[in-house]
PyMOL Python script that loads the backbone (N, CA, C, O; Angstrom):
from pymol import cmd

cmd.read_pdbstr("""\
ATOM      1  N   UNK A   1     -41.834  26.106 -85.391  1.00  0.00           N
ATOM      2  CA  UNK A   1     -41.855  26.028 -83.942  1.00  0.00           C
ATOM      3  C   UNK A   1     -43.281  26.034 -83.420  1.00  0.00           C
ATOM      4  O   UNK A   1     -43.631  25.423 -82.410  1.00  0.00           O
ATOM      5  N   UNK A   2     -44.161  26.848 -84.265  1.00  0.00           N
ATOM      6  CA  UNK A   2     -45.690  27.067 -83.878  1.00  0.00           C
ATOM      7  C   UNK A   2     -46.392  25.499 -84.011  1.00  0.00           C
ATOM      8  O   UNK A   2     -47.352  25.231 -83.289  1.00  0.00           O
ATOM      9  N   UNK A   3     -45.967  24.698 -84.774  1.00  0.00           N
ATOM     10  CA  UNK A   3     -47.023  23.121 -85.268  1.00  0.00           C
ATOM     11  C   UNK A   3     -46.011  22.507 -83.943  1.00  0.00           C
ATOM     12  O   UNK A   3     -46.483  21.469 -83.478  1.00  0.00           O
ATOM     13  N   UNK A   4     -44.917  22.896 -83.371  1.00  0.00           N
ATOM     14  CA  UNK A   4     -44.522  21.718 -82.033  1.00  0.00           C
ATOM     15  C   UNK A   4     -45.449  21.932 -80.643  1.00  0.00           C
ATOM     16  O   UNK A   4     -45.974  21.061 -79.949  1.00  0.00           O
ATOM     17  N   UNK A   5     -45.471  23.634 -80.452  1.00  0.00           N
ATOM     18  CA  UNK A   5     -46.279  23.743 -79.366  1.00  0.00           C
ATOM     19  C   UNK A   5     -47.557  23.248 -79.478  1.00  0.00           C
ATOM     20  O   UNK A   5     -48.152  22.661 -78.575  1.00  0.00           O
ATOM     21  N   UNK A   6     -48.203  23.595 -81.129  1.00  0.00           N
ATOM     22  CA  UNK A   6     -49.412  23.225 -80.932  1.00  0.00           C
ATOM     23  C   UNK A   6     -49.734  21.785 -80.616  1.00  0.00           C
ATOM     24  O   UNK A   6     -50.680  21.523 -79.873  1.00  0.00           O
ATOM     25  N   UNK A   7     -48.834  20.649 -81.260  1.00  0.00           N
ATOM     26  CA  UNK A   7     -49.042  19.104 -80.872  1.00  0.00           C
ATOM     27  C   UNK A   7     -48.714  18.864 -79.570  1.00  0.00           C
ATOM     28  O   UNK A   7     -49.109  17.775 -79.153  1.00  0.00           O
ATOM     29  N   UNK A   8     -48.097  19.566 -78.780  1.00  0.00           N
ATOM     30  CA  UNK A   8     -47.647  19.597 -76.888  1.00  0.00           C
ATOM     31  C   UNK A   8     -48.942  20.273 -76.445  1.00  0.00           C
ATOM     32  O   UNK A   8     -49.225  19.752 -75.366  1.00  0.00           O
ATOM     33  N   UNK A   9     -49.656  20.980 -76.690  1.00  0.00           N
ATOM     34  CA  UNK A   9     -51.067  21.591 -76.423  1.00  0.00           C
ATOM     35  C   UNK A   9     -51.595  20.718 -76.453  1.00  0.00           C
ATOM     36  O   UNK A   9     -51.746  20.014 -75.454  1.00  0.00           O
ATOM     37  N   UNK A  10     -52.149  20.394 -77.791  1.00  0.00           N
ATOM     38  CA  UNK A  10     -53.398  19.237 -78.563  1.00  0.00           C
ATOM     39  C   UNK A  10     -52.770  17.548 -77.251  1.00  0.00           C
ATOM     40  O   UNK A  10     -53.592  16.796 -76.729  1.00  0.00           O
ATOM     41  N   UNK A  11     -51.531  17.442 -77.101  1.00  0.00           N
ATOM     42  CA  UNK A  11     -51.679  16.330 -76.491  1.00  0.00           C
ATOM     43  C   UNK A  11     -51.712  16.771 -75.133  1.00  0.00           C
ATOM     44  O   UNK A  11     -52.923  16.674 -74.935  1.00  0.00           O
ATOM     45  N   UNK A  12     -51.334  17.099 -74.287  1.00  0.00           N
ATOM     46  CA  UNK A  12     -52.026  17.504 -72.909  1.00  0.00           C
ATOM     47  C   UNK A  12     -53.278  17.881 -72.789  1.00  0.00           C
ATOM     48  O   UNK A  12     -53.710  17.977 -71.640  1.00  0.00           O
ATOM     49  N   UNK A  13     -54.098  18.164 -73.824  1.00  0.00           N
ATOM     50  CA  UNK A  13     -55.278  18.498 -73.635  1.00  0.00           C
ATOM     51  C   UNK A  13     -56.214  17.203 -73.679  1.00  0.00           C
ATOM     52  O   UNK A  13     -57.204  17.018 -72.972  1.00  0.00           O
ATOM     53  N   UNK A  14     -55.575  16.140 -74.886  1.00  0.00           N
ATOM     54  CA  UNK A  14     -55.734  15.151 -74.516  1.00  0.00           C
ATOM     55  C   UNK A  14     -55.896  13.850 -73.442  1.00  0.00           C
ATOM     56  O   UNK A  14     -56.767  13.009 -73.220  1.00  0.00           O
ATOM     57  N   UNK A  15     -54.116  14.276 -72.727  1.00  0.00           N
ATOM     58  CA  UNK A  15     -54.066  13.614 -71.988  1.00  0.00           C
ATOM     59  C   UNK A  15     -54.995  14.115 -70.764  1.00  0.00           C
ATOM     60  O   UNK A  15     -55.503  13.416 -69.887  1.00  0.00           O
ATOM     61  N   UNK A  16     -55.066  15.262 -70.909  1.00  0.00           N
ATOM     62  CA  UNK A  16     -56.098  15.678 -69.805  1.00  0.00           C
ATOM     63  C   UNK A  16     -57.561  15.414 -69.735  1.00  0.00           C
ATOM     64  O   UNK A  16     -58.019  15.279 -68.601  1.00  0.00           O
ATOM     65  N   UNK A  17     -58.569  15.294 -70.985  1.00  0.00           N
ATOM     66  CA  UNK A  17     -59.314  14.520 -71.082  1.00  0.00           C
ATOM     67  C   UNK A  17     -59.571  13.000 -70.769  1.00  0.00           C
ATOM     68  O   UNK A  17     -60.671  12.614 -70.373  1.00  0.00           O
ATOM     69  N   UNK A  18     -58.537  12.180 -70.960  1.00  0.00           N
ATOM     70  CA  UNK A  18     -58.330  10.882 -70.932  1.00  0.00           C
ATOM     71  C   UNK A  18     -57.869  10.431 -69.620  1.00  0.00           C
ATOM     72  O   UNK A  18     -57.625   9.236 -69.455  1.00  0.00           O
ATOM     73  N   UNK A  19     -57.749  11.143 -68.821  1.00  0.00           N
ATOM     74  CA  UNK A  19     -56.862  11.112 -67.293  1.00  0.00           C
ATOM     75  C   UNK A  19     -57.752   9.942 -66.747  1.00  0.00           C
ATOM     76  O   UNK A  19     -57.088   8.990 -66.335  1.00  0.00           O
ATOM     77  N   UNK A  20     -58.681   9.851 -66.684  1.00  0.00           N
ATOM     78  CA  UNK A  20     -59.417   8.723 -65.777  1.00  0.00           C
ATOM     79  C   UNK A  20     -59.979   7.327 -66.808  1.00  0.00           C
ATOM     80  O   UNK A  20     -61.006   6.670 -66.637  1.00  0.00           O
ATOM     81  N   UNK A  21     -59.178   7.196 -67.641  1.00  0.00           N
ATOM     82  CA  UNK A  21     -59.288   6.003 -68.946  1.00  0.00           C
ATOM     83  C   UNK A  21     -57.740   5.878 -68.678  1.00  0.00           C
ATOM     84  O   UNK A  21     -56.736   6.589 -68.727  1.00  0.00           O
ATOM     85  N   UNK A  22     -58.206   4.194 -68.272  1.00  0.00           N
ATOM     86  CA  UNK A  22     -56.550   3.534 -67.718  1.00  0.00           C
ATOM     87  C   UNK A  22     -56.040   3.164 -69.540  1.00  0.00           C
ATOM     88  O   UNK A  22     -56.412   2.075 -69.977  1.00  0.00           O
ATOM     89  N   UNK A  23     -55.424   3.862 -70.251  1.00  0.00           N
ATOM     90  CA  UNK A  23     -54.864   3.624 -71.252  1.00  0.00           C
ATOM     91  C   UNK A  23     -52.997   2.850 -71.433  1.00  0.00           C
ATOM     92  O   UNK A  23     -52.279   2.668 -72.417  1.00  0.00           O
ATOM     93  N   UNK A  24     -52.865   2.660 -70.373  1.00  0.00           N
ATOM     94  CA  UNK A  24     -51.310   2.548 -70.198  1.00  0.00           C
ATOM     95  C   UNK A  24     -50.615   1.405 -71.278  1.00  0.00           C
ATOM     96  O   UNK A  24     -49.524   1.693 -71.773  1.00  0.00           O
ATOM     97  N   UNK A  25     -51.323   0.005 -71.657  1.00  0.00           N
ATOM     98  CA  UNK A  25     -50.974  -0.436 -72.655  1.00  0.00           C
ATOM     99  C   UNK A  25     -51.155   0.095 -74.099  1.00  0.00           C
ATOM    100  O   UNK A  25     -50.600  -0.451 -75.052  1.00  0.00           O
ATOM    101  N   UNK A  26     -51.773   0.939 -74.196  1.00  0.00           N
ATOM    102  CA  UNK A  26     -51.571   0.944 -75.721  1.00  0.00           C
ATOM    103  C   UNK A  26     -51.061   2.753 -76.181  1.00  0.00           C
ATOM    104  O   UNK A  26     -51.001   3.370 -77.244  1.00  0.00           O
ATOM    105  N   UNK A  27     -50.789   3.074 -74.803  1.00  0.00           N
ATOM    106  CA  UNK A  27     -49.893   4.058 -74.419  1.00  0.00           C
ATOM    107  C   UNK A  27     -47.995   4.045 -74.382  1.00  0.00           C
ATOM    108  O   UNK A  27     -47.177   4.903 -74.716  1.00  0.00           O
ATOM    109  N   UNK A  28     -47.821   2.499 -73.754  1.00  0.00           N
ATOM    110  CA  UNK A  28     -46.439   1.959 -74.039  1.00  0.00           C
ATOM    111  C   UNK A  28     -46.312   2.018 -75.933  1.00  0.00           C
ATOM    112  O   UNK A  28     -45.534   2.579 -76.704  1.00  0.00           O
ATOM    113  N   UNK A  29     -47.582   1.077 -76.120  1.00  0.00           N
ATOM    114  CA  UNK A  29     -47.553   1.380 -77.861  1.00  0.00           C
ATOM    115  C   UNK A  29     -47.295   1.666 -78.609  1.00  0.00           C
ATOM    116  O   UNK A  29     -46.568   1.081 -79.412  1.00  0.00           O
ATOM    117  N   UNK A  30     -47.973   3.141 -78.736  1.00  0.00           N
ATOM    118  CA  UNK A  30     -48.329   4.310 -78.984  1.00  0.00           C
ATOM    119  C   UNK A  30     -46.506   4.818 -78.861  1.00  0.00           C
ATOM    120  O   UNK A  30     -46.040   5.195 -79.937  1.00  0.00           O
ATOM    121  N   UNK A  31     -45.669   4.833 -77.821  1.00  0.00           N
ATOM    122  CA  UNK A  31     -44.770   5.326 -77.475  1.00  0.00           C
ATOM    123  C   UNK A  31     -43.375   4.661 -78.177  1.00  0.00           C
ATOM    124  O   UNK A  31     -42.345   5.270 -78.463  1.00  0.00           O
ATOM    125  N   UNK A  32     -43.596   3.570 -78.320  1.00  0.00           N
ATOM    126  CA  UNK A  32     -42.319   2.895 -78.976  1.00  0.00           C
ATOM    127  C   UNK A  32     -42.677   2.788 -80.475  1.00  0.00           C
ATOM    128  O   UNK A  32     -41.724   2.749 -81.253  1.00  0.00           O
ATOM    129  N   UNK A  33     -44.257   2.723 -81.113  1.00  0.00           N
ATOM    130  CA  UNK A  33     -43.989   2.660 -82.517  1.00  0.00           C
ATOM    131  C   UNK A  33     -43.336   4.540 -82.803  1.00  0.00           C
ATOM    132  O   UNK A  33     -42.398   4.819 -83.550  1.00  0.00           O
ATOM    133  N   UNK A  34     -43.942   5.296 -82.191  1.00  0.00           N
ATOM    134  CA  UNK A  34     -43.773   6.763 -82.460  1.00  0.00           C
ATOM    135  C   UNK A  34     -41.677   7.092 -82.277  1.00  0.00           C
ATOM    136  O   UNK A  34     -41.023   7.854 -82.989  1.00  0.00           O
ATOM    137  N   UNK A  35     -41.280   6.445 -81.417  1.00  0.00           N
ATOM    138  CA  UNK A  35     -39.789   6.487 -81.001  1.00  0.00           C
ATOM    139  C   UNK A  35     -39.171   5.335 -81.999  1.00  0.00           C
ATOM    140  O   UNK A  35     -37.946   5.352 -81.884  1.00  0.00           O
ATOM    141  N   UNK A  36     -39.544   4.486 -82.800  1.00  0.00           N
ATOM    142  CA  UNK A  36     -38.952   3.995 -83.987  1.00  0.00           C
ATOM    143  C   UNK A  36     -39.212   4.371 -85.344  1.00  0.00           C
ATOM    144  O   UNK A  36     -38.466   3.934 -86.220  1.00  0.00           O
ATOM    145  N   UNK A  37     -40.027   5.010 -85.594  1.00  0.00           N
ATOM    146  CA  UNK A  37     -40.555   6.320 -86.578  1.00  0.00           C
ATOM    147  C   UNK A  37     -39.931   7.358 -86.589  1.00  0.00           C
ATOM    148  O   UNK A  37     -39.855   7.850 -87.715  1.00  0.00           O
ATOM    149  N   UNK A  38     -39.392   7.970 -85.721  1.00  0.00           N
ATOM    150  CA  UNK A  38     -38.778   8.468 -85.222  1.00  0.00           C
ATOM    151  C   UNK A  38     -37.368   8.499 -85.452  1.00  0.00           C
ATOM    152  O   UNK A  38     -36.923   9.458 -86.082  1.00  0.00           O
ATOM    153  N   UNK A  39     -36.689   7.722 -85.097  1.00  0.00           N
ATOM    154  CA  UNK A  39     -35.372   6.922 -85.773  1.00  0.00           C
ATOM    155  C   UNK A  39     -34.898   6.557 -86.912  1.00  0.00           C
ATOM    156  O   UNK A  39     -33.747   6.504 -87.344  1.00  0.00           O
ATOM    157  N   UNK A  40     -36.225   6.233 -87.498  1.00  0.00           N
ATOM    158  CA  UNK A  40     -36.319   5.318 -88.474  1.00  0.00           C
ATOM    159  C   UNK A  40     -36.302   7.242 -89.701  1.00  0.00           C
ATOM    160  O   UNK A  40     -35.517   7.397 -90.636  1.00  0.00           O
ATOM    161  N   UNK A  41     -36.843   7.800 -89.474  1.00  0.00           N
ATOM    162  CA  UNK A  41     -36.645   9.600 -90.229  1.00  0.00           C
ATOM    163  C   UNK A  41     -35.834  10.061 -90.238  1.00  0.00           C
ATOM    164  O   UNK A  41     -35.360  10.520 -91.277  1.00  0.00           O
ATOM    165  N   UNK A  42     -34.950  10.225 -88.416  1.00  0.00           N
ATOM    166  CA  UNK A  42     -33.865  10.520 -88.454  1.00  0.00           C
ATOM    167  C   UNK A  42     -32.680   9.828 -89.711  1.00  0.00           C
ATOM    168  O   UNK A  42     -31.880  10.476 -90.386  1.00  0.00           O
ATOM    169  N   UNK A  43     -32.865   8.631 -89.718  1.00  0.00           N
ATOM    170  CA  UNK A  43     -31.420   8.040 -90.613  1.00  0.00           C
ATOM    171  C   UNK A  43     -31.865   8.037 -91.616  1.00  0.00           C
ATOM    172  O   UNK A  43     -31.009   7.741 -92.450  1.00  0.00           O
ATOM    173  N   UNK A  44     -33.072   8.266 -92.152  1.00  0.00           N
ATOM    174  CA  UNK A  44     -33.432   8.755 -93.628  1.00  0.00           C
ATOM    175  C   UNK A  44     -32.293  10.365 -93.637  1.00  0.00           C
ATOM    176  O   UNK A  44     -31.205  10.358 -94.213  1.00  0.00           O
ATOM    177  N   UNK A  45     -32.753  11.408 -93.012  1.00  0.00           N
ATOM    178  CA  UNK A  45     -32.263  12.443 -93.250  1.00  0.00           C
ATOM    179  C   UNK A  45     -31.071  12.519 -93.208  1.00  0.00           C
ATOM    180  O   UNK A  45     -30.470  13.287 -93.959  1.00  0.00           O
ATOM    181  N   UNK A  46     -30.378  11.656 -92.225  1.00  0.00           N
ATOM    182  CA  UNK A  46     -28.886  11.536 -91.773  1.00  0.00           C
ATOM    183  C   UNK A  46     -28.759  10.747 -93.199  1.00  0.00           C
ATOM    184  O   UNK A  46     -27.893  11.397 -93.786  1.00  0.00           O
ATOM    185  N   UNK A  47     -29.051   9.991 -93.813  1.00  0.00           N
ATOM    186  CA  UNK A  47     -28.565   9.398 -94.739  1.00  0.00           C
ATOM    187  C   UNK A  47     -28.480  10.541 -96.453  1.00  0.00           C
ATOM    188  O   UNK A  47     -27.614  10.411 -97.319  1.00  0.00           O
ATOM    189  N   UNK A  48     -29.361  11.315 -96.475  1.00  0.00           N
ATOM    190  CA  UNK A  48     -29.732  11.868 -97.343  1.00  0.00           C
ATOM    191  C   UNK A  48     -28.396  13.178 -97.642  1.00  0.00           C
ATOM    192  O   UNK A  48     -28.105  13.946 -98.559  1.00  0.00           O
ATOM    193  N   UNK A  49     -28.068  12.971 -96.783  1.00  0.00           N
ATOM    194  CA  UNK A  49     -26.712  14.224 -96.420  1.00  0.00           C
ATOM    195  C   UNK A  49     -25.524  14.159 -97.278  1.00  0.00           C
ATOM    196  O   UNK A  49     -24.548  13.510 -96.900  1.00  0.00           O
ATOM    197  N   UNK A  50     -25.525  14.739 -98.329  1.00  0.00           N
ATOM    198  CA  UNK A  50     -24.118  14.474 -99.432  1.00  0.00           C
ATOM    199  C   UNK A  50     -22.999  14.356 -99.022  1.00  0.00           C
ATOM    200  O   UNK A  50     -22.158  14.013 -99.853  1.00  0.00           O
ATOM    201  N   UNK A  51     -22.664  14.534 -97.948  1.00  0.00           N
ATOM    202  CA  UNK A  51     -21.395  15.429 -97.260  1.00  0.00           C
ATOM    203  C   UNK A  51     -21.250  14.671 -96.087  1.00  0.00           C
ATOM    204  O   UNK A  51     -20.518  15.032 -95.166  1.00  0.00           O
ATOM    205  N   UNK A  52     -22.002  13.496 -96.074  1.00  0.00           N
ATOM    206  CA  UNK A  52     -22.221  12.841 -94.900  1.00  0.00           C
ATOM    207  C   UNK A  52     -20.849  12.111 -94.578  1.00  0.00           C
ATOM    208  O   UNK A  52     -20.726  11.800 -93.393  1.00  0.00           O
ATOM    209  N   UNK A  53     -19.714  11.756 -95.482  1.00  0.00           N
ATOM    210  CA  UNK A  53     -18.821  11.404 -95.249  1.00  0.00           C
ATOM    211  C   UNK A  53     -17.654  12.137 -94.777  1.00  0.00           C
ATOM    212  O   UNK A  53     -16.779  11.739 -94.008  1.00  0.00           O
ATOM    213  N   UNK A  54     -17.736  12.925 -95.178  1.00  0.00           N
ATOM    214  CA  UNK A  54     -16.557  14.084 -94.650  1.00  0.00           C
ATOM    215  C   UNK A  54     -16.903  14.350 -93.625  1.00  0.00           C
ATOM    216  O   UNK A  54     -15.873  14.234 -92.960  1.00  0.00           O
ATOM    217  N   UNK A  55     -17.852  14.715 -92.823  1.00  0.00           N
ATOM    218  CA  UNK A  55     -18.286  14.868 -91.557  1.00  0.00           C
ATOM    219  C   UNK A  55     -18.215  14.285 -91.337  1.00  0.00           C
ATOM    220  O   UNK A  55     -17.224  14.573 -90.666  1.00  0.00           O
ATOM    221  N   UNK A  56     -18.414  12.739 -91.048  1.00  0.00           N
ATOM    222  CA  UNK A  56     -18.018  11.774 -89.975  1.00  0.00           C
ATOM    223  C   UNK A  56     -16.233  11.567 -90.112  1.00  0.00           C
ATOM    224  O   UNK A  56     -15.793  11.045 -89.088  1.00  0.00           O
ATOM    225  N   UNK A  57     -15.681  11.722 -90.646  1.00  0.00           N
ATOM    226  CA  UNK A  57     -14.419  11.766 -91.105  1.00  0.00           C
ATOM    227  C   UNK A  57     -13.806  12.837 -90.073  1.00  0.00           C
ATOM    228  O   UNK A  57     -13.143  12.623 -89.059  1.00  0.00           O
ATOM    229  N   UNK A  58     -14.183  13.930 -90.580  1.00  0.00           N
ATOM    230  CA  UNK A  58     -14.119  14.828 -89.430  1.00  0.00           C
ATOM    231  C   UNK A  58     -14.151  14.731 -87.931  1.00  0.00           C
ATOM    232  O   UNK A  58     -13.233  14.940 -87.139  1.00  0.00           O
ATOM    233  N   UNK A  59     -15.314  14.396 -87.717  1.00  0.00           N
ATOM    234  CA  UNK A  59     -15.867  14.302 -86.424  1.00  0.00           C
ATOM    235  C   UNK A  59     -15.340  13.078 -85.793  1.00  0.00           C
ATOM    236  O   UNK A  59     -15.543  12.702 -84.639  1.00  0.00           O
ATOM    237  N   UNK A  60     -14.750  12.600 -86.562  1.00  0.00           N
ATOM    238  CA  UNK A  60     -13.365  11.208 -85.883  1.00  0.00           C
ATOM    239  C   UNK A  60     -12.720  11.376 -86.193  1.00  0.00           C
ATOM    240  O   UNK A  60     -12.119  10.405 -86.651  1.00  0.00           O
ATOM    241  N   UNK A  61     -12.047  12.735 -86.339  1.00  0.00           N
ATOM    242  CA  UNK A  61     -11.031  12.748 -85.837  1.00  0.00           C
ATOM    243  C   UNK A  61     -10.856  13.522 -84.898  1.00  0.00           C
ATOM    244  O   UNK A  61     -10.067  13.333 -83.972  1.00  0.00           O
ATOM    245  N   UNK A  62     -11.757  14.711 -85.081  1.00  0.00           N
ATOM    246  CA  UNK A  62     -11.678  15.405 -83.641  1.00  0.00           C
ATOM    247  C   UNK A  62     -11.842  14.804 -82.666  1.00  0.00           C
ATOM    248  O   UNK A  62     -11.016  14.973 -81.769  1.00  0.00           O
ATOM    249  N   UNK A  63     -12.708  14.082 -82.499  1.00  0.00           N
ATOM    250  CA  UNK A  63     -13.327  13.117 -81.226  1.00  0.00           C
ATOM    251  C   UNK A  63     -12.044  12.025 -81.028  1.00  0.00           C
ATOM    252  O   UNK A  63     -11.648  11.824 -79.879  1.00  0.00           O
ATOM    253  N   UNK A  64     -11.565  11.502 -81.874  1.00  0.00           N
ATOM    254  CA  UNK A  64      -9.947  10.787 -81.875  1.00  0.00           C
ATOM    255  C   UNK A  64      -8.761  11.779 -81.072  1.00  0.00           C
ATOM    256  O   UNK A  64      -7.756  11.384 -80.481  1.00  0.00           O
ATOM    257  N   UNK A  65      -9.228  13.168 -81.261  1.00  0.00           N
ATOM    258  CA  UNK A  65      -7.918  13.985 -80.564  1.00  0.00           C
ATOM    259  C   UNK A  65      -7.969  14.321 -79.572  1.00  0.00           C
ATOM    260  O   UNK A  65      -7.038  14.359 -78.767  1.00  0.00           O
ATOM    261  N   UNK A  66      -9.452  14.749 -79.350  1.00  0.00           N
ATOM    262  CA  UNK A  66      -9.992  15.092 -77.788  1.00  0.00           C
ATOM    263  C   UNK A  66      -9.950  14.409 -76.535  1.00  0.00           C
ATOM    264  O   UNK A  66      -9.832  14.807 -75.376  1.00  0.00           O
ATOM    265  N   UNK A  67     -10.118  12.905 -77.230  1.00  0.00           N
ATOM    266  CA  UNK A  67     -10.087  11.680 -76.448  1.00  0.00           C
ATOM    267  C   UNK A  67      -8.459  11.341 -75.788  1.00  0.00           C
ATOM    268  O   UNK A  67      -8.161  11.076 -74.623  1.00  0.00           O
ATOM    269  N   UNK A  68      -7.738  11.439 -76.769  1.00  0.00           N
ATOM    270  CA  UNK A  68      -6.232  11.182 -77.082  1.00  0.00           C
ATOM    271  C   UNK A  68      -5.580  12.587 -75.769  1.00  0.00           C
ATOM    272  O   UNK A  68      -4.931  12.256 -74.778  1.00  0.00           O
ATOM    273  N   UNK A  69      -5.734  13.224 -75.903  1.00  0.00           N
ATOM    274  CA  UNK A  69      -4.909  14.254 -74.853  1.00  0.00           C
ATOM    275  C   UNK A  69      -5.600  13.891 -73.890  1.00  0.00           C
ATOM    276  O   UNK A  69      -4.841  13.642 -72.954  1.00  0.00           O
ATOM    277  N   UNK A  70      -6.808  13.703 -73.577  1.00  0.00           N
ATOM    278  CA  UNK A  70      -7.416  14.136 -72.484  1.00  0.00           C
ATOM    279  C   UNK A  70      -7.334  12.437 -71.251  1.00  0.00           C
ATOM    280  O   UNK A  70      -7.899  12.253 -70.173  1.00  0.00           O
ATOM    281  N   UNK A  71      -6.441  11.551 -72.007  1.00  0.00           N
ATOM    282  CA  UNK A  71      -6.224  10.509 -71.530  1.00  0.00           C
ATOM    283  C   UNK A  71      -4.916  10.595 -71.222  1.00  0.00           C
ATOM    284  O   UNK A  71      -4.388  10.315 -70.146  1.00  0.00           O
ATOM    285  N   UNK A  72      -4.127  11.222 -72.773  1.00  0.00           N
ATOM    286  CA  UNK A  72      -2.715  11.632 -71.790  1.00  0.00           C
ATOM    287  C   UNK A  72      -2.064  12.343 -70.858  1.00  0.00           C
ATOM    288  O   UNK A  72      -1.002  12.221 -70.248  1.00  0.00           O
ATOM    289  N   UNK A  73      -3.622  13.703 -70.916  1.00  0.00           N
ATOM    290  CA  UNK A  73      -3.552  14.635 -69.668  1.00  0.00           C
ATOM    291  C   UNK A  73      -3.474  13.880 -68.144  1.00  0.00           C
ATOM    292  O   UNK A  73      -2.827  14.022 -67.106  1.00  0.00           O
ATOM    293  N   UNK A  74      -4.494  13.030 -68.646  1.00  0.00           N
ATOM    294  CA  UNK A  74      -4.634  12.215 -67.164  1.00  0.00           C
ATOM    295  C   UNK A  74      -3.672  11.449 -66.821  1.00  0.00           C
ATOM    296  O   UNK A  74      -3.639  11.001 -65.675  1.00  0.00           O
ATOM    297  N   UNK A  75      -2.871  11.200 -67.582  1.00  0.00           N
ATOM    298  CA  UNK A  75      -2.158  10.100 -67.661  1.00  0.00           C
ATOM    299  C   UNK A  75      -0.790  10.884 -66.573  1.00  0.00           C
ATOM    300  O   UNK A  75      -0.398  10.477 -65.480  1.00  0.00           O
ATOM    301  N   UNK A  76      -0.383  11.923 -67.247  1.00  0.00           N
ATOM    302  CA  UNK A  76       0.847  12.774 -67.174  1.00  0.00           C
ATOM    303  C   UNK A  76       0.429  13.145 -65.548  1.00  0.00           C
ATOM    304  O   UNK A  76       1.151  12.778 -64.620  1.00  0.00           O
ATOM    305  N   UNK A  77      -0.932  13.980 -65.316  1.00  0.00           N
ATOM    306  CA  UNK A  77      -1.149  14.424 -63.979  1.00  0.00           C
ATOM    307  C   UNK A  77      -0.948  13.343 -63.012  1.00  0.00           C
ATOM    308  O   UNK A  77      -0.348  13.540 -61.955  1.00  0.00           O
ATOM    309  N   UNK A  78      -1.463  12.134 -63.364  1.00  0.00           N
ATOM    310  CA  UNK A  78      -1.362  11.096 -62.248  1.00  0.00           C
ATOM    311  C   UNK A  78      -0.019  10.594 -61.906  1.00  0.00           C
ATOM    312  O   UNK A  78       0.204   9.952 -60.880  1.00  0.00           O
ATOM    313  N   UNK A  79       1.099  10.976 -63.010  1.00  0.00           N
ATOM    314  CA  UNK A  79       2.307  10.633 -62.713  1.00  0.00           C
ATOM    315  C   UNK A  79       2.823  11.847 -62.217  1.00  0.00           C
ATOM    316  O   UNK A  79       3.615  11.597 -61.308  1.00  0.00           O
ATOM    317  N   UNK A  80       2.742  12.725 -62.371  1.00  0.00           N
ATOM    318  CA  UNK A  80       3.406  14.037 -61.660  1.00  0.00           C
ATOM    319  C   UNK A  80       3.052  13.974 -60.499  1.00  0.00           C
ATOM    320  O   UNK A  80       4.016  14.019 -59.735  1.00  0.00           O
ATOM    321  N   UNK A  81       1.426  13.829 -59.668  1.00  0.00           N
ATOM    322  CA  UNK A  81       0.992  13.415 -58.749  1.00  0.00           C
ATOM    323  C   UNK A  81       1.717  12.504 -57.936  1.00  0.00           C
ATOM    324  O   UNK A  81       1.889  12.778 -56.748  1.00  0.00           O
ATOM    325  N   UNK A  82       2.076  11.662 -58.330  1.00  0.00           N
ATOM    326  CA  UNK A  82       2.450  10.419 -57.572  1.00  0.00           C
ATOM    327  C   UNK A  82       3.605  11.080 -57.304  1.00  0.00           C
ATOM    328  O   UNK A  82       3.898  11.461 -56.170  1.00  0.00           O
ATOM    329  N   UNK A  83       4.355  11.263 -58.367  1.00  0.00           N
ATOM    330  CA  UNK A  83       5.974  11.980 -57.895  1.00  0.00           C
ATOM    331  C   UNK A  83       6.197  12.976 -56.642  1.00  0.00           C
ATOM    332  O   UNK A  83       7.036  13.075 -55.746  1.00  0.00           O
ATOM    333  N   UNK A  84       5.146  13.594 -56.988  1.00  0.00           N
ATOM    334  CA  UNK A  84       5.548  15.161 -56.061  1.00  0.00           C
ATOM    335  C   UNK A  84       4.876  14.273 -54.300  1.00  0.00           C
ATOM    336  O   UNK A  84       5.420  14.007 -53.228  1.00  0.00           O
ATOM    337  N   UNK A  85       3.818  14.136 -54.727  1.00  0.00           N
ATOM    338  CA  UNK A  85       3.042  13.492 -53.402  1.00  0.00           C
ATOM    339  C   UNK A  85       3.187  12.232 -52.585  1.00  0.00           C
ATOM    340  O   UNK A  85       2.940  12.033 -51.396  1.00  0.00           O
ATOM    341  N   UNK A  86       3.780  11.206 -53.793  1.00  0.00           N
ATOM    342  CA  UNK A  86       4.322  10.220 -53.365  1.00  0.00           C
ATOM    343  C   UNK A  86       4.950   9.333 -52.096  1.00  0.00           C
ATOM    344  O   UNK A  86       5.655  10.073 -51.410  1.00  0.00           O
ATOM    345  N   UNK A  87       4.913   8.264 -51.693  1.00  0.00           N
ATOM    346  CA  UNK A  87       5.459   7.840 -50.370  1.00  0.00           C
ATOM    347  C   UNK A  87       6.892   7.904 -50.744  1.00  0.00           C
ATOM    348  O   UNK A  87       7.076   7.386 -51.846  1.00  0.00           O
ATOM    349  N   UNK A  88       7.982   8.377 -50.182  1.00  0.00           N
ATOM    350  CA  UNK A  88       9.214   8.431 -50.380  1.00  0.00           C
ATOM    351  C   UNK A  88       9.632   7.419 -49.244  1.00  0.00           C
ATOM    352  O   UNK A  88       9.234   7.664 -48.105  1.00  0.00           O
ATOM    353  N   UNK A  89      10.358   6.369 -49.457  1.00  0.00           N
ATOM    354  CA  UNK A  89      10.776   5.636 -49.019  1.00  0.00           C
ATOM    355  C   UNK A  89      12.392   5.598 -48.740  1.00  0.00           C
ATOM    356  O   UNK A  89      12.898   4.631 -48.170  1.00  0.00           O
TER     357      UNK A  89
END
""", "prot")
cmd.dss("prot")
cmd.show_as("cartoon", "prot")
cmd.util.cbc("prot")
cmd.orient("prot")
């Protein structure tokens, strides 16, 4: 946790030096090679995960069940709704 603050330090101190140096192109740069590096680690590690299949296995199906009621919840309320509240003709 101590090497994150210190690179959030070290770069505001930076950016605070640099404040009047119009850097903005190679700042966009700077920002998208670092955010595909980035990505590009993440799915190394995500990939490196033995177990990586059972967890997604998992995690679709929970996310398959959560989804599943919570559509038929809606589903059921909007018809009870209509019933009770309904225009009676």
């Amino acid at each position: 946790m101590l090497k994150y603050l210190i690179f959030l330090i070290a770069g505001g101190f930076l950016g605070f030096l640099t404040r009047n140096i119009d850097i903005k192109g190679v700042n966009r740069y700077i920002m998208l090679v670092s955010i595909l590096l980035l990505l590009f680690f993440m799915g190394v590690g995500i990939g490196k995960d033995p177990q990586l299949k059972t967890k997604i296995i998992n995690f679709g199906i929970t996310s398959f069940t959560i989804s599943f009621f919570t559509v038929a919840g809606s589903i059921a309320s909007v018809y009870l709704i209509v019933k009770l509240f309904g225009k009676k003709e």
